[in-house]
N, C-alpha and C positions, 0 to 999 in steps of 0.2 A: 402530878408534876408540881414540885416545888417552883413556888414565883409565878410572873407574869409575862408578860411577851415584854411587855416597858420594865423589866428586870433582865431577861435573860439575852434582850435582843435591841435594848434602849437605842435608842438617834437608829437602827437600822429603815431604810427605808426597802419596798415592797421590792423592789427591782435588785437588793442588793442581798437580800432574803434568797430572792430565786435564783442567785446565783450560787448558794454555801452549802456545807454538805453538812449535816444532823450525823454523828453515830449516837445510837442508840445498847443500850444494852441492861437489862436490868440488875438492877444491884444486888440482886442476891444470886446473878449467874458467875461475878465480878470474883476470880480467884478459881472456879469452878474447872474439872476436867470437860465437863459435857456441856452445850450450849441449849438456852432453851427449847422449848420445844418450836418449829416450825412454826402452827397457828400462832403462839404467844407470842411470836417475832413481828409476824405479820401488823397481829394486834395492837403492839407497841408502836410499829411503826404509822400505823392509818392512824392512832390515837395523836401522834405526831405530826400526821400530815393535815388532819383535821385541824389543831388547833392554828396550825400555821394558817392553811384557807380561811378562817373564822377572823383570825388579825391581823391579818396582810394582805387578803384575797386570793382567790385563784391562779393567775399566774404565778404566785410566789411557789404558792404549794405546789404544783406541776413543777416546778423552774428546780425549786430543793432536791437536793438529793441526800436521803436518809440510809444510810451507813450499818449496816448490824456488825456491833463491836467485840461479839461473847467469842467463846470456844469454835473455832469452823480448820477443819480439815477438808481436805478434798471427798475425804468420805461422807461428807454430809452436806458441801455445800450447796450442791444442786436441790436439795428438798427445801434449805435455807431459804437461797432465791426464787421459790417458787412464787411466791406474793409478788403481784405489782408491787405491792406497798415500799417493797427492800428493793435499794436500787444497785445495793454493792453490799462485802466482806470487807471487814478487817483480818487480817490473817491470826492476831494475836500469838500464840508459843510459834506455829506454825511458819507464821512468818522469820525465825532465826533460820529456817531449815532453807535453803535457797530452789531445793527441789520439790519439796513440800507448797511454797509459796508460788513457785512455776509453775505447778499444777491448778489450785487455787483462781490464780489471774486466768491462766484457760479457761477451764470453766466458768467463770462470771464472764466473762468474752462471749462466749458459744451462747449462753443461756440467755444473756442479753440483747445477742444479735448484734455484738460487734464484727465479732467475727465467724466464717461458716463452718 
């Protein structure tokens, strides 16, 4: 991670940390057809949540919510959110398609337990 928490996240305080959402996506998935792989998502994302716990504490890190930004279609999103770690999708191409993107928000619903 390029920078510091007092670079990326300066005057925030802990309680305003645990309210913002992190996307995540690594830069060489960035233009890509396929999204990382599942574990590497995960991993990204704990490597994110860890630092956050380490500079702002516990609640913050609970409180964040980290975002995976790559490649997600409805075909792959459920193995995506498999990880605690990822709390939601970006729809990225997907999301221009309105049926594509209906699907998507389902499933992050179902598999989060918003909805049954």
């Amino acid at each position: 991670m390029r920078g510091s928490n007092s670079e990326l996240l300066a005057g925030c305080k802990p309680e305003e940390v645990a309210r913002a959402a992190l996307i995540y996506e690594p830069e060489w998935t960035i233009g890509g057809m396929e999204p990382a792989q599942p574990d590497t998502i995960a991993e990204g994302c704990g490597f994110l949540r860890h630092w956050i716990r380490k500079a702002f504490g516990r609640q913050a890190s609970e409180g964040l919510r980290i975002i995976y930004g790559g490649s997600v279609a409805a075909e792959n999103a459920e193995k995506l959110l498999a990880s605690s770690e990822v709390d939601g999708l970006g729809a990225g191409r997907k999301g221009r398609d309105p049926v594509a993107f209906a699907q998507i928000v389902k499933l992050i619903a179902r598999v989060k337990g918003v909805v049954p």
